[in-house]
C-alpha positions in Angstrom: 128.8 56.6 166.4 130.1 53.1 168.3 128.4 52.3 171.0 130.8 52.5 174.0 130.8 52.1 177.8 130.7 56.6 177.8 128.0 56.8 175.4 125.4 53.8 176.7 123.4 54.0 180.0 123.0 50.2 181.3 120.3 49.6 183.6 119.7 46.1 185.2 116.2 46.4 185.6 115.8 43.2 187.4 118.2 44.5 189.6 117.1 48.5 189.9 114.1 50.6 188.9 114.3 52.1 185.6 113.1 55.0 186.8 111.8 58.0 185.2 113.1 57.7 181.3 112.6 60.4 179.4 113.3 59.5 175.6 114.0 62.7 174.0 117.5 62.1 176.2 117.9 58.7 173.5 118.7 57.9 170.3 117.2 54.6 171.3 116.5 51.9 173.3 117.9 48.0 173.5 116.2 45.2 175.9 118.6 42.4 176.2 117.2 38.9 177.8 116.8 38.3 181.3 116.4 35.5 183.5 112.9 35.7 184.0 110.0 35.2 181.4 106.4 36.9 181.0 104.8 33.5 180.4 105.7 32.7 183.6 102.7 31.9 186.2 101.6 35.1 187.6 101.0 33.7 190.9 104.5 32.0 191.0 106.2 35.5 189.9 108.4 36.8 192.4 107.7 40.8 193.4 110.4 41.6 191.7 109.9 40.2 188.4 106.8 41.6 188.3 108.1 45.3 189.2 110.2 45.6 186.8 107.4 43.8 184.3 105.5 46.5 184.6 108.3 49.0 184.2 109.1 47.6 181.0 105.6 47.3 180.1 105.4 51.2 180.7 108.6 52.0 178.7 107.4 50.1 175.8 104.3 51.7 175.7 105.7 55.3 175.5 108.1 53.9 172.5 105.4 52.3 171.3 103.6 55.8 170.9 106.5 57.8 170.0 107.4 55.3 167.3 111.0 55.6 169.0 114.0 53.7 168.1 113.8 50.5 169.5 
């Protein structure tokens, strides 16, 4: 299968919350870069950055465990 606009879900997590991702709904999962970094000073970190941080953090973890597609 191509990967197509109808067949991908895109979320801008520095934009929106990822949410609740349930990965039994995936055949797998691509981070692309973003315009922060996690070697950034903490105490310079915007909210935002470290929302969605933590997020991904959370998401990794899980297909981390599940040995998912990644």
């Amino acid at each position: 299968m191509c990967l197509t606009p109808e067949n991908v879900r895109r979320i801008r997590i520095e934009k929106e919350s990822i949410g609740a991702i349930h990965l039994e709904d995936y055949s797998g999962v691509l981070v692309g870069g973003g315009p922060s970094n996690v070697s950034d000073d903490e105490t310079k970190k915007p909210d935002n950055q470290k929302r969605f941080e933590n997020e991904l953090k959370g998401l990794l973890t899980k297909i981390t465990e599940k040995d998912f597609h990644f």
